[in-house]
ChimeraX commands (.cxc) that place a marker at each C-alpha (Angstrom):
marker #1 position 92.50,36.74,85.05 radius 0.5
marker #1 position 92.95,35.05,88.12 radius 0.5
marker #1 position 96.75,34.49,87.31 radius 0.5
marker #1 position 97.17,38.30,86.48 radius 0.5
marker #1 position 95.88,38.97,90.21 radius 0.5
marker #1 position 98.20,36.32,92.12 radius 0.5
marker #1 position 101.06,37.76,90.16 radius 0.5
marker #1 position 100.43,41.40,91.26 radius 0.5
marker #1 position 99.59,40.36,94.51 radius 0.5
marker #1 position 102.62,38.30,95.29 radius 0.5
marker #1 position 105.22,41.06,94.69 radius 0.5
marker #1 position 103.65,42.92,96.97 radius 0.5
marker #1 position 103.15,40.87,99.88 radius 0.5
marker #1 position 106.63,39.73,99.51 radius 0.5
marker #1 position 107.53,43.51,99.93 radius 0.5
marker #1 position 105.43,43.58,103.70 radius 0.5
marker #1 position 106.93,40.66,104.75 radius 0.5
marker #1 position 110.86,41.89,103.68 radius 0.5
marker #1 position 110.33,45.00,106.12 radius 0.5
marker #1 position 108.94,43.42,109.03 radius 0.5
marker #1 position 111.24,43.57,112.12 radius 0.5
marker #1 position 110.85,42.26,115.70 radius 0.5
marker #1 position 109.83,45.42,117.22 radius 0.5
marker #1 position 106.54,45.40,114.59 radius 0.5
marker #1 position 105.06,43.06,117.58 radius 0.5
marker #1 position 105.57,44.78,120.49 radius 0.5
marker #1 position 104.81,48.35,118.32 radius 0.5
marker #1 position 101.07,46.82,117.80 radius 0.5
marker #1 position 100.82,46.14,121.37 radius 0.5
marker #1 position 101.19,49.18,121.86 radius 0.5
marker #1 position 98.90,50.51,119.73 radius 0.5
marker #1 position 96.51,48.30,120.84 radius 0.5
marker #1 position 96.92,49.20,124.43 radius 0.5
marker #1 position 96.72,53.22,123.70 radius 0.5
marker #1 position 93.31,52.28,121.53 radius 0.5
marker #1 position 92.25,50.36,124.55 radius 0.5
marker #1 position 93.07,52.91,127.21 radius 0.5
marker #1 position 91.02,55.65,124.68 radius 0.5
marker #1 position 87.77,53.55,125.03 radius 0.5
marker #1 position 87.57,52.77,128.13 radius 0.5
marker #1 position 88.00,56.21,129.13 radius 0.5
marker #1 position 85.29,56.98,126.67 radius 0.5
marker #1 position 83.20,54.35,127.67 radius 0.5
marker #1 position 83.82,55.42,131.81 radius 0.5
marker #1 position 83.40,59.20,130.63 radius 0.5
marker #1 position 79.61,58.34,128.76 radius 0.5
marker #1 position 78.94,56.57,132.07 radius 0.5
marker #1 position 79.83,59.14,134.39 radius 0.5
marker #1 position 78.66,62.24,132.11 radius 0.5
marker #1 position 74.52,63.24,132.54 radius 0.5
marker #1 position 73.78,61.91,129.04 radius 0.5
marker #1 position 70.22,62.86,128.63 radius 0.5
marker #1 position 70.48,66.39,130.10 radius 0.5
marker #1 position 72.27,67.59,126.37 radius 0.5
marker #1 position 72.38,66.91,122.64 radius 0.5
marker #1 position 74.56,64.05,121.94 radius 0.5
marker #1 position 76.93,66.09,119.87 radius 0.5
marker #1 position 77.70,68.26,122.81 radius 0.5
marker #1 position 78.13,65.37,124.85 radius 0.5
marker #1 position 80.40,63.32,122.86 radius 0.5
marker #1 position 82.36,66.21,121.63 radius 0.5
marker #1 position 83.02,66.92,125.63 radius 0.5
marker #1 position 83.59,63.11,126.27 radius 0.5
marker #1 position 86.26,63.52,123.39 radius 0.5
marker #1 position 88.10,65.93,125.06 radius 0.5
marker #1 position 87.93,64.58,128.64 radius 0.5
marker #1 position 89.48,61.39,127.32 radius 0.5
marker #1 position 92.15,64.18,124.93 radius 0.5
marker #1 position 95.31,63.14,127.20 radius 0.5
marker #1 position 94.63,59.02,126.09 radius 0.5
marker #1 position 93.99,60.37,122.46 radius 0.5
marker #1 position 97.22,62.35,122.28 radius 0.5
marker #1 position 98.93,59.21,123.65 radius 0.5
marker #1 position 97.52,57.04,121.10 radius 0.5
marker #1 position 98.85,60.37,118.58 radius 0.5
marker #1 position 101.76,59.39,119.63 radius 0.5
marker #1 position 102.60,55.99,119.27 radius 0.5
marker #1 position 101.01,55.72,116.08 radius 0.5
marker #1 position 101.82,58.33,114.02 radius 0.5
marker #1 position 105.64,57.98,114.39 radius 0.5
marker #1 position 106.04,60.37,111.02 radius 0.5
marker #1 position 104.23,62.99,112.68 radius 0.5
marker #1 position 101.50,63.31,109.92 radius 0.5
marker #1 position 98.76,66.35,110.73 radius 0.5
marker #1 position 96.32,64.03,108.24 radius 0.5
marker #1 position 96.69,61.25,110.67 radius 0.5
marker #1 position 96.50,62.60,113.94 radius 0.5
marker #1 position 93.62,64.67,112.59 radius 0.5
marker #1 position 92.40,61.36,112.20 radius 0.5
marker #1 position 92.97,59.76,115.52 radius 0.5
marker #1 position 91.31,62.76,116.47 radius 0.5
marker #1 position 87.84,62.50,114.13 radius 0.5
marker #1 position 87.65,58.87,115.35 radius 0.5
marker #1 position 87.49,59.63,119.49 radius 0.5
marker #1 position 84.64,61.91,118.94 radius 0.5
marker #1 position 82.97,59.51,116.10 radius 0.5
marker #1 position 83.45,56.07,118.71 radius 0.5
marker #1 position 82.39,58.90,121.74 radius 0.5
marker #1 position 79.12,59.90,120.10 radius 0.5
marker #1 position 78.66,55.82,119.87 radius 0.5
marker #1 position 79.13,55.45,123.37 radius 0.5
marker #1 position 76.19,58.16,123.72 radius 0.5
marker #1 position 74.14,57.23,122.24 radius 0.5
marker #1 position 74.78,53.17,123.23 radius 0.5
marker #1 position 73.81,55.14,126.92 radius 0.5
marker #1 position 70.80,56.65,125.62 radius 0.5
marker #1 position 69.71,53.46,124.05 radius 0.5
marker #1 position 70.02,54.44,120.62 radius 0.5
marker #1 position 71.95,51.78,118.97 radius 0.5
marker #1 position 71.61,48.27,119.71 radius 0.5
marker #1 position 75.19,46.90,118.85 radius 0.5
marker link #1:1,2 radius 0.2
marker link #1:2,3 radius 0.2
marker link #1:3,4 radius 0.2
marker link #1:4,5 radius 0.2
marker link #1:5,6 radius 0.2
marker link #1:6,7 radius 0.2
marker link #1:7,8 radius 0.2
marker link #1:8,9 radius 0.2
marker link #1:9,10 radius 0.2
marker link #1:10,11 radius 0.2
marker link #1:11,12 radius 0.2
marker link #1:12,13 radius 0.2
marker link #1:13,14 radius 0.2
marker link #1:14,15 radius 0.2
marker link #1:15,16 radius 0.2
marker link #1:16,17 radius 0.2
marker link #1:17,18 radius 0.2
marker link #1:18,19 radius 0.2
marker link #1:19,20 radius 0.2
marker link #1:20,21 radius 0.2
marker link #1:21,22 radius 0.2
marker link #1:22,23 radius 0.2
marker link #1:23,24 radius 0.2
marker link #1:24,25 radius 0.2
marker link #1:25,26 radius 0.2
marker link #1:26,27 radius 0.2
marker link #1:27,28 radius 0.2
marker link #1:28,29 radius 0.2
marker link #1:29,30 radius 0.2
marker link #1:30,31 radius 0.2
marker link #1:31,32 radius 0.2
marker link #1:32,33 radius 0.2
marker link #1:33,34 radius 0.2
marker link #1:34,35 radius 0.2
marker link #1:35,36 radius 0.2
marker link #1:36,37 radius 0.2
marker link #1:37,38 radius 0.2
marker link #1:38,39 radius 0.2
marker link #1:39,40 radius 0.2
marker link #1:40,41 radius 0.2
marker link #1:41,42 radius 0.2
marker link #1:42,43 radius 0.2
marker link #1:43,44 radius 0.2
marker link #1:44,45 radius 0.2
marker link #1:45,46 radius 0.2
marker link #1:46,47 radius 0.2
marker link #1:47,48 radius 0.2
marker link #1:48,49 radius 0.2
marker link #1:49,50 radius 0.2
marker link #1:50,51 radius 0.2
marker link #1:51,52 radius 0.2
marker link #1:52,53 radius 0.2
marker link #1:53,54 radius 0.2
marker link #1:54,55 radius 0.2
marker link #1:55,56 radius 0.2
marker link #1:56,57 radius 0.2
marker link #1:57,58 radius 0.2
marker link #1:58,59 radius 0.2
marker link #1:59,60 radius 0.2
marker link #1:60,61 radius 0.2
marker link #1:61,62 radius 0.2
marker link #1:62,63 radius 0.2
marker link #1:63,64 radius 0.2
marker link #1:64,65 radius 0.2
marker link #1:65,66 radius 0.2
marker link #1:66,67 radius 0.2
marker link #1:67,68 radius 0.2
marker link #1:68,69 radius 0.2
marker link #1:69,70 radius 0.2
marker link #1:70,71 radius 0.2
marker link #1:71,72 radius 0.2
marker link #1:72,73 radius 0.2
marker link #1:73,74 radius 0.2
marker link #1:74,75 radius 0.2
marker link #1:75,76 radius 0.2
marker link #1:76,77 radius 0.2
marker link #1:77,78 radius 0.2
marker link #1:78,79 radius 0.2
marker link #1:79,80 radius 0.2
marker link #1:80,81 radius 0.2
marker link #1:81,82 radius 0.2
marker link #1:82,83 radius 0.2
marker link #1:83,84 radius 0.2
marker link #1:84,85 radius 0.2
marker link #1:85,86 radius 0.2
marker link #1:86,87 radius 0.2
marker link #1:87,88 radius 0.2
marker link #1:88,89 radius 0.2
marker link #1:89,90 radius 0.2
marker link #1:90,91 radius 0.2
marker link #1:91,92 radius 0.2
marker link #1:92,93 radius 0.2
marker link #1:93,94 radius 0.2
marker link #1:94,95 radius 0.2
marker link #1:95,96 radius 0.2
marker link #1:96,97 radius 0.2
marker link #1:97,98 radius 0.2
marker link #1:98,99 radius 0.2
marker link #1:99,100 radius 0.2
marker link #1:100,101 radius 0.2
marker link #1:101,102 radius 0.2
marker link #1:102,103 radius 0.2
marker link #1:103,104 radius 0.2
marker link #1:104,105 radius 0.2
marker link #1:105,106 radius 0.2
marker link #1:106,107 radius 0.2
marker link #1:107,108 radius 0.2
marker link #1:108,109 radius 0.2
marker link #1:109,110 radius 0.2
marker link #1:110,111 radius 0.2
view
């Protein structure tokens, strides 16, 4: 069994490692920097936003959209195909890590 796995998995990783190119570096840098610049503006946007005074849905939803110009840069550089799916999902994830920023403020989650 365990031969059956290495065999299927060695085609395959000899496939990711045929395609990579010198720009894959500096393209994850980039990617990491827009994901960076996204939290902290979500993370400065909790802060300066009255937390307690609405549900936390509202909250993050508005957080999400105060920090939409970082999102749609972080759009950008990662979906170079242009998929909907996946910018949808950029998307779903700055309100899902905003609404953990809210409620990290409110005290609601220890991590």
């Amino acid at each position: 069994m365990r031969i059956a796995v290495v065999l299927l998995v060695l085609p395959l990783s000899a496939c990711a490692g045929a395609y990579a190119t010198p720009s894959d570096g500096r393209l994850k840098t980039r990617i990491d920097t827009a994901f960076a610049a996204r939290d902290a503006c979500l993370a400065k946007n909790v802060a300066s936003d009255t937390v307690a005074s609405a549900s936390a849905d509202v909250v993050a939803r508005a957080v999400a959209q105060s920090c939409a110009g970082e999102t749609e840069k972080l759009v950008e550089v990662s979906n170079r195909d242009g998929d909907p799916r996946v910018a949808a999902s950029i998307r779903q994830d700055s309100e899902f890590r905003a609404m953990g920023y809210v409620l990290r403020a409110r005290g609601q989650v220890t991590n």
